[in-house]
ZAVO-420874 format. One line per field, with one value per residue (C-alpha): residue in one letter; residue number from 1; chain; x, y, z. Coordinates in Angstrom, 3 decimals, decimal comma. Each point is the difference from the previous one (the first is absolute). Example, Ala and Ser with C-alpha at 12.3 -4.5 7.8 and 13.67 -1.06 7.14 Angstrom:
// residues 2
residu	[a s]
num	[1 2]
chaine	[A A]
px	[12,300 1,370]
py	[-4,500 3,440]
pz	[7,800 -0,660]
This chain:
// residues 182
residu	[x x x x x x x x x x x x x x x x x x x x x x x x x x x x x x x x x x x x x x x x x x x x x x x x x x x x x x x x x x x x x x x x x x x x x x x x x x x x x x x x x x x x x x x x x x x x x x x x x x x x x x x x x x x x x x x x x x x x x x x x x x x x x x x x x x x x x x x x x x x x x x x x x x x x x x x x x x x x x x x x x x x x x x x x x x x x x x x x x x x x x x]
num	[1 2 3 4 5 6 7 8 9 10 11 12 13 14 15 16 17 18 19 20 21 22 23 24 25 26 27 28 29 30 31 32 33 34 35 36 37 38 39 40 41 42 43 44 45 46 47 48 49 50 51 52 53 54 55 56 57 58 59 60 61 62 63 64 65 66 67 68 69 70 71 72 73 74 75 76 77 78 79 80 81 82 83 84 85 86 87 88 89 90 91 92 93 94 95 96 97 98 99 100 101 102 103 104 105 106 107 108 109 110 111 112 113 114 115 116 117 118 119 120 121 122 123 124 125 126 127 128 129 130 131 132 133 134 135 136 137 138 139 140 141 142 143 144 145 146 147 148 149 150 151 152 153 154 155 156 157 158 159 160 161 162 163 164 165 166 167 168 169 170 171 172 173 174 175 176 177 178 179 180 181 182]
chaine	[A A A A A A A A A A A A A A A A A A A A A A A A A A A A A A A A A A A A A A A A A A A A A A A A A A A A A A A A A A A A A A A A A A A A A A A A A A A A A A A A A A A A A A A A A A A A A A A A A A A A A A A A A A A A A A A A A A A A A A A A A A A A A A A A A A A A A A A A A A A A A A A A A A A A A A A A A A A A A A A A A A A A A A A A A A A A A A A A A A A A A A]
px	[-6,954 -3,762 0,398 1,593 -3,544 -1,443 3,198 0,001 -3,076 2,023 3,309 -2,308 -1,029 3,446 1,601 -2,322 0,499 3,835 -0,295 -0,527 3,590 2,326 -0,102 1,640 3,455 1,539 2,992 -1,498 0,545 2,039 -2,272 -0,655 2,266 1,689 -2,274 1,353 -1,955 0,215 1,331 -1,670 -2,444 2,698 2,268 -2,430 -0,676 3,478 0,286 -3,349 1,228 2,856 -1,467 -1,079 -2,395 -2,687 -1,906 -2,946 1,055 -2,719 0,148 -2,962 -1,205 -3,221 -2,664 2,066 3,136 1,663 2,777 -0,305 2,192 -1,761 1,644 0,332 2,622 0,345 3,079 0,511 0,149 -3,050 -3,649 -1,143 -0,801 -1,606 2,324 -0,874 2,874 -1,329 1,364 -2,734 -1,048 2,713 2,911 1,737 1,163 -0,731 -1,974 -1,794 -0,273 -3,056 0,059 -2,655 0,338 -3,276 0,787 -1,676 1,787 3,697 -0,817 2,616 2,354 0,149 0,397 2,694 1,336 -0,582 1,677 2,984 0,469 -1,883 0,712 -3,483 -3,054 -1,064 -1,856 -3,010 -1,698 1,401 -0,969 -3,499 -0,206 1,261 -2,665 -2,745 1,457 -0,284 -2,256 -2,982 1,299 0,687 -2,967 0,545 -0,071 3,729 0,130 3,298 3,371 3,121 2,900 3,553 2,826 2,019 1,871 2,418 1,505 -2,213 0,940 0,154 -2,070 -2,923 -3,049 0,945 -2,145 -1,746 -3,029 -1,821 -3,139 -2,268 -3,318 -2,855 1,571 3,346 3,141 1,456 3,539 0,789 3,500 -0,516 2,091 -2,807 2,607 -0,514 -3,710 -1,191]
py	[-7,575 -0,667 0,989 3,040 1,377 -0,042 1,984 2,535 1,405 -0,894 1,966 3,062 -0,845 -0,606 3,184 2,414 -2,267 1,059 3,291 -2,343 -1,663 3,168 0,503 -3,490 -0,566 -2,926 -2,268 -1,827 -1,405 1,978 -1,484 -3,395 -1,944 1,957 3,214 2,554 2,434 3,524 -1,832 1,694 -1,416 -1,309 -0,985 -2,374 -1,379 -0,572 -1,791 -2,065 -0,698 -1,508 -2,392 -2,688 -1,459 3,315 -0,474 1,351 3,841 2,590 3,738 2,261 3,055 0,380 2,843 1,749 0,317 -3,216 -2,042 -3,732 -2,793 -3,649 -2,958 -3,649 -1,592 -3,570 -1,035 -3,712 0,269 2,071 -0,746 2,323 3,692 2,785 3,450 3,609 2,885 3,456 3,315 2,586 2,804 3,168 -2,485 -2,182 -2,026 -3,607 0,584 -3,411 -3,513 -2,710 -2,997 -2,389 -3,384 -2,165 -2,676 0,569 -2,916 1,374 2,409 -1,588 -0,156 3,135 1,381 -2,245 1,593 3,646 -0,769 -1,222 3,239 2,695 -2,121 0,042 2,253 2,565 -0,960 -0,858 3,080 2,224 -1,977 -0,140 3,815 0,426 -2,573 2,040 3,249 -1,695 -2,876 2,421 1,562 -3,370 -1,600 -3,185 -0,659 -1,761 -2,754 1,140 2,382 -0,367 2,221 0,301 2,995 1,078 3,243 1,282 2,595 2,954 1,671 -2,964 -3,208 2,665 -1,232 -3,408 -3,442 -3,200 -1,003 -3,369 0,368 -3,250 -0,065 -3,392 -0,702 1,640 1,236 3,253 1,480 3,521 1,207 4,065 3,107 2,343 3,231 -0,475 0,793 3,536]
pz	[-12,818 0,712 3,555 -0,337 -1,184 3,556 1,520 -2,062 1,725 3,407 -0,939 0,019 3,486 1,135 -1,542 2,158 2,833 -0,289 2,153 2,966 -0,446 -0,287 3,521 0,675 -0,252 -1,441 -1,940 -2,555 -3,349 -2,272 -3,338 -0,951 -1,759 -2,773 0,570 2,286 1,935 -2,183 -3,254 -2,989 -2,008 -2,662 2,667 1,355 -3,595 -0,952 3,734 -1,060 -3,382 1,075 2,696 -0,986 2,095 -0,633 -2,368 -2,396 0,519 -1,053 0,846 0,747 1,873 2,415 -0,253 2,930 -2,191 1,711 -2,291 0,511 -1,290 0,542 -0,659 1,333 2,589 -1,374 1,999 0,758 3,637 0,127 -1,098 -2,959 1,119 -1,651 0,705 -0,252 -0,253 1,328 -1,096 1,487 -1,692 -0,091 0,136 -1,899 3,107 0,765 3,590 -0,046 -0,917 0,257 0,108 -0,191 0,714 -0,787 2,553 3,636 0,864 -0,735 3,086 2,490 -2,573 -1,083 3,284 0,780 -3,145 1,480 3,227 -1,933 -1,533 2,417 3,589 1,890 -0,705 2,034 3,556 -0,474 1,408 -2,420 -3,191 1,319 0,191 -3,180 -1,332 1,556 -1,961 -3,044 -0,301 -0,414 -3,179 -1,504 -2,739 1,320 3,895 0,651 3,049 1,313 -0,620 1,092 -0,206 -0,125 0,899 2,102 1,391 -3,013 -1,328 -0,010 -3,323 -2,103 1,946 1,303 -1,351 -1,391 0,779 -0,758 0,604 -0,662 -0,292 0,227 -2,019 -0,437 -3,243 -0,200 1,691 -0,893 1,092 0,028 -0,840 1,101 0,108 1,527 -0,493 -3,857 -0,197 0,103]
């Protein structure tokens, strides 16, 4: 879990970055793998606990009040990836997930991997502006983002994305339900 240290500082960055996304509209993911979107803190333990491909499970809370659940994807069809559940502070609903994959070079096939499940990221344009939003709250400079959603259901999809985010030495993919933070 080594490079978890590094975004920790970043998820700080990317939280205050949020009140850029709620105006957006979008049909995203609904979790990641066994973790729903809004499950409770248990809920997404008892899910964890009972896959078993994630791995190393720890619990803790940030300085801001935020719960976190890391653990470890070690699936056979996947290279080894360092996860991080988010329930923000004032809720005990699961509003994001990180992933970090340590492999630059497993780029192309984790956005084949996206497209399979999201269909094809937003136009260019739009990911671009969104990178300008954010990039400049963000420790690290990132090379590139790209993003996927859609038009969905306002009430329930409002709110919800990915992003892959590409850094020198890492690749990180956001799993985000935006209407969860406060």
């Amino acid at each position: 879990m080594a490079r978890l240290i590094r975004p920790v500082a970043w998820l700080g960055g990317c939280l205050a970055a949020l009140a850029f996304t709620t105006a957006l509209a979008a049909q995203g993911p609904s979790g990641y793998r066994s973790a729903e979107f809004g499950m409770s803190h248990e809920e997404v333990m008892t899910a964890l606990d009972s896959d078993d491909a994630v791995v190393n499970l720890s619990v803790a809370e940030t300085d801001e009040g935020d719960r976190i659940i890391d653990g470890q994807l070690q699936a056979e069809d996947a290279p080894v990836t360092d996860l991080r559940y988010v329930f923000p502070a004032g809720s005990d609903g699961l509003a994001l997930v990180l992933t970090f994959h340590p492999e630059v070079t497993q780029r192309a096939a984790i956005v084949e991997r996206l497209e399979a499940r999201h269909g094809d990221p937003w136009e260019q344009e739009m990911a671009d502006w969104w990178f300008d939003q954010l990039k400049e709250s963000m420790p690290e400079p990132p090379q590139s983002l790209t993003v996927w959603g859609g038009s969905g259901d306002e009430a329930t999809q409002r709110g919800r994305f990915v992003r892959l985010w590409t850094f020198d030495d890492y690749l990180s993919v956001e799993y985000l339900d935006t209407q969860r933070f406060e």
